[in-house]
C-alpha positions in Angstrom: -15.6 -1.8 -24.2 -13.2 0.5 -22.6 -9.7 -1.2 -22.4 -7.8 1.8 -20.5 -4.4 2.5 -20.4 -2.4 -0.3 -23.5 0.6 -2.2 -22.2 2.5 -4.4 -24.1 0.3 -7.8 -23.4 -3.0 -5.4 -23.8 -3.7 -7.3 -27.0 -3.2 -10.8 -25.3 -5.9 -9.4 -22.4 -8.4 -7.8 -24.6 -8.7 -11.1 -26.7 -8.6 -13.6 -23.5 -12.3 -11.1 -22.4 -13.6 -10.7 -25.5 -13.5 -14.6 -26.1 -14.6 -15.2 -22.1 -11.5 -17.2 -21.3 -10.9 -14.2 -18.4 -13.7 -11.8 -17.1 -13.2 -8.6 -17.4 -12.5 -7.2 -13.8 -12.5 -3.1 -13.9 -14.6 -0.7 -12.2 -14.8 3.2 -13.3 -13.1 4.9 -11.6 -14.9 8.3 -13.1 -18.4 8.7 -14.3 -19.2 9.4 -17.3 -22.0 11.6 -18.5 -25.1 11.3 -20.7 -24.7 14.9 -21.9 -21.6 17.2 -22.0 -24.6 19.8 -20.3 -24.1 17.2 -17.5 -20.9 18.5 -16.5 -20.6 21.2 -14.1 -17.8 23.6 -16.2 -16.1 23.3 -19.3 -15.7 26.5 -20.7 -12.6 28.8 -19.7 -13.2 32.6 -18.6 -9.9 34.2 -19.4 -7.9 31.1 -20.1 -8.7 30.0 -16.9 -11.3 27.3 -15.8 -13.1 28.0 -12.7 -13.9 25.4 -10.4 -16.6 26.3 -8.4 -18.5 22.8 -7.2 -16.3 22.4 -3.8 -16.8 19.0 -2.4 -19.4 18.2 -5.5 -17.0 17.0 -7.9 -16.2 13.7 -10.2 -19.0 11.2 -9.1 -20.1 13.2 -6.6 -22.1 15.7 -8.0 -24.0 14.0 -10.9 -28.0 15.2 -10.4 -28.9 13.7 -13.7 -28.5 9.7 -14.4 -24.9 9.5 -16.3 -24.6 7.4 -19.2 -22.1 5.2 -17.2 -21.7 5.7 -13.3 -18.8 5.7 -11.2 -17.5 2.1 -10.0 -19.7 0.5 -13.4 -18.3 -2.3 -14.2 -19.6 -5.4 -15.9 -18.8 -9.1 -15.8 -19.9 -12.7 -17.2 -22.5 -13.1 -14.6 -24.7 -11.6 -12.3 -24.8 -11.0 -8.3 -27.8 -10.8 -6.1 -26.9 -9.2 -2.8 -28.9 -10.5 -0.1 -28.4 -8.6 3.4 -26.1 -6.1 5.6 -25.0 -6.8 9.3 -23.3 -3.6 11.2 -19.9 -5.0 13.1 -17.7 -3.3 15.6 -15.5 -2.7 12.5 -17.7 -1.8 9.8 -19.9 -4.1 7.5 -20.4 -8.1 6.8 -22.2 -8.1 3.3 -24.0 -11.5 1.7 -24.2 -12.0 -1.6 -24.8 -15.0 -4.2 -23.6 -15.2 -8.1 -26.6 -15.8 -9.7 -25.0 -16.5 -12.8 -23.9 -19.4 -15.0 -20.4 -18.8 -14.6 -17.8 -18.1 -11.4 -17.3 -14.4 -11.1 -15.8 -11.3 -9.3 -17.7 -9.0 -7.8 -16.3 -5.3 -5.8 -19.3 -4.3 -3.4 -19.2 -0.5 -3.1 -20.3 1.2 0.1 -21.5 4.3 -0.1 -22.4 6.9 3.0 -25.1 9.4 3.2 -26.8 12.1 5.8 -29.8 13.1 4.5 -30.4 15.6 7.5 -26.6 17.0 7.7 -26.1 20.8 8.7 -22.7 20.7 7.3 -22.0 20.7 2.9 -21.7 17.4 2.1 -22.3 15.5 -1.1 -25.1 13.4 -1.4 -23.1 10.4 -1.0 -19.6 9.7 -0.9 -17.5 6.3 -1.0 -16.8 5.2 2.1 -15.1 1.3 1.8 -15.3 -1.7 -1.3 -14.7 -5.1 -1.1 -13.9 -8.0 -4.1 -15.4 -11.4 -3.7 -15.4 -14.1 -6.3 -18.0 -17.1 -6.5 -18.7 -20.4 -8.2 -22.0 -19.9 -9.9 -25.0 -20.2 -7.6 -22.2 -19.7 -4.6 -23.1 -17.3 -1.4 -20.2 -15.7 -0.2 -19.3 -12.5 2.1 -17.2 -10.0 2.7 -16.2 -7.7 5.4 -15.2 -4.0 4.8 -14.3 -2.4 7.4 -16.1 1.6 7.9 -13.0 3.6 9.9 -15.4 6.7 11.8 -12.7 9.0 9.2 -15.1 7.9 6.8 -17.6 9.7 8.4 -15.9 13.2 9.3 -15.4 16.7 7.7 -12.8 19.1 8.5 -13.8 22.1 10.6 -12.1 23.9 13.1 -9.0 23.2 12.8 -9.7 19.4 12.9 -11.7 16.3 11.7 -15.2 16.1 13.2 -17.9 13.7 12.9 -21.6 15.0 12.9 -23.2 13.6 15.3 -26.3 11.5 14.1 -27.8 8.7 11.9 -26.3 8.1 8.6 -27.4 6.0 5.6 -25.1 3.2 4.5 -25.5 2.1 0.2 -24.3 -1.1 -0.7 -24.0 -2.5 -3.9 -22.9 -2.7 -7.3 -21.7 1.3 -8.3 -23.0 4.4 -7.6 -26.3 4.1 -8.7 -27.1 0.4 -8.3 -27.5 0.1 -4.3 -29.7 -2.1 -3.4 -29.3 -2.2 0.2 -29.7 0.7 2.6 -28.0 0.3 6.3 -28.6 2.9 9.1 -25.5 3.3 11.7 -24.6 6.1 14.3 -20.7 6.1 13.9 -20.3 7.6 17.4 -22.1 5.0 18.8 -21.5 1.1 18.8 -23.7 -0.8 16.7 -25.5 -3.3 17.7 -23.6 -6.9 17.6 -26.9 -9.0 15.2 -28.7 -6.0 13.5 -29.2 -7.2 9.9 -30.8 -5.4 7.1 -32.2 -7.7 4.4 -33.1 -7.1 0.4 
């Protein structure tokens, strides 16, 4: 277990999850990798340590499978998410705890554009929402995708590509279940729904 920064009621905290009166709530905010070989520089040339991965850093840039990934996080019970509708504002996401016990969830949306001509990383967080359910509970929630999720900087300004892009949903950066396509130039249509 990773406990993060200590404060004074840490020990009060740690004992209340370790004991299941409280479920533990965090999400990585880094990933961390399998193998130190994973990691795109760590040696310094001339007491200086070049970084040369542009937009392909932290969780972005991880090729192999990490050891954990960014936004892991683990609770006392499990979540099955169940579908994806596009809104005017961004996302309506269903999902049930399939656990035993009630439970927080933070869905994690993730963007992608497998055909961009632009340097992009593969995927990028674009918008998370927490939930919390009685076991055996559905629930949704809505988070909303503003189109500056979708643009780069060029020219002077921020532009959006125009095009299809892929919308992940689901538990961290490697546990997406779902896959949404939206055109964020274009309005989406009011009842498309993608189910798992």
């Amino acid at each position: 277990m990773h406990a993060g920064v200590w404060s004074v009621m840490a020990y009060n905290a740690l004992a209340d999850v370790l004991t299941g009166a409280t479920e533990p709530g965090g999400r990585l905010p880094v990933t961390w990798p399998a193998d130190e070989d994973d990691l795109p520089t760590t040696t310094p040339v001339e007491a200086t340590l070049p970084y040369t991965e542009g937009l392909d850093i932290g969780y972005r840039h991880h090729e192999h499978a990490p050891l954990f990934p960014f936004g892991h996080g683990l609770g006392y019970t499990t979540w099955h998410y169940l579908a994806a509708q596009l809104t005017r504002a961004g996302l309506t996401i269903r999902l049930r705890n399939t656990g035993t016990r009630p439970g927080t969830e933070t869905i994690q949306v993730y963007a992608s554009k497998p055909d961009t001509a632009i340097p992009r990383p593969p995927r990028w967080l674009v918008g998370w929402a927490t939930v919390t359910a009685q076991s055996g509970e559905e629930t949704t929630a809505d988070i909303a995708l503003p189109t500056r999720s979708f643009q780069h900087w060029a020219d002077g300004g921020w532009r959006t590509e125009p095009g299809t892009y892929l919308l992940h949903i689901g538990h961290s950066n490697r546990d997406l279940p779902i896959t949404v396509k939206t055109s964020p130039a274009a309005e989406p249509p009011p009842d498309r729904t993608e189910d798992r």
